[in-house]
N, C-alpha and C positions, 0 to 999 in steps of 0.2 A: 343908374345902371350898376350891375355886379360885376365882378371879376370872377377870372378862373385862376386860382393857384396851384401849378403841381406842384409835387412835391415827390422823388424816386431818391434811394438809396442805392447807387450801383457801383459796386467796384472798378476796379480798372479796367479788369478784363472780360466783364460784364454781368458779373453774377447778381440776381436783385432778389433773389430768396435770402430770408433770415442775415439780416447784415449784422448782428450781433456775435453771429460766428466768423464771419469774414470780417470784420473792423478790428477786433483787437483793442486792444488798447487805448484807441480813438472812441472808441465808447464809452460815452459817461452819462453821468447822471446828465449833464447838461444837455446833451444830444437826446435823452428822453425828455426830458422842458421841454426844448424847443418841441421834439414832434407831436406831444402832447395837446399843444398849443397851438400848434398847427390845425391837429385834428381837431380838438372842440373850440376854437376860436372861430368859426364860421356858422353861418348859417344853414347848408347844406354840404350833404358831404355826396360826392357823387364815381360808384365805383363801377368799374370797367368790366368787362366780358370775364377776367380772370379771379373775380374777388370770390371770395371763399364759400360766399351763399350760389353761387353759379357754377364753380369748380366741376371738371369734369370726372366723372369716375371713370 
């Protein structure tokens, strides 16, 4: 049996666009590893209503 893992980058007050501008200094190279490895460490990758090939105009 597979799992599911999310995986959201949201700030405090809830903003989840571009966490790169909203993190600061909490962004590092290592924070790109890991989501890196997140992202191609599975087998499938499975995106939501919102992901950028569906994006509404």
């Amino acid at each position: 049996m597979r799992k599911v893992v999310a995986s959201a980058d949201v700030s405090l007050d809830g903003v989840v666009t571009h966490p790169v501008r909203w993190s600061g200094d909490f962004w590092t190279e290592e924070v790109d590893r890991l989501n890196v490895d997140l992202l191609f460490g599975n087998d499938a990758l499975l995106l939501g209503r919102g992901s950028p090939s569906r994006s509404p105009r």
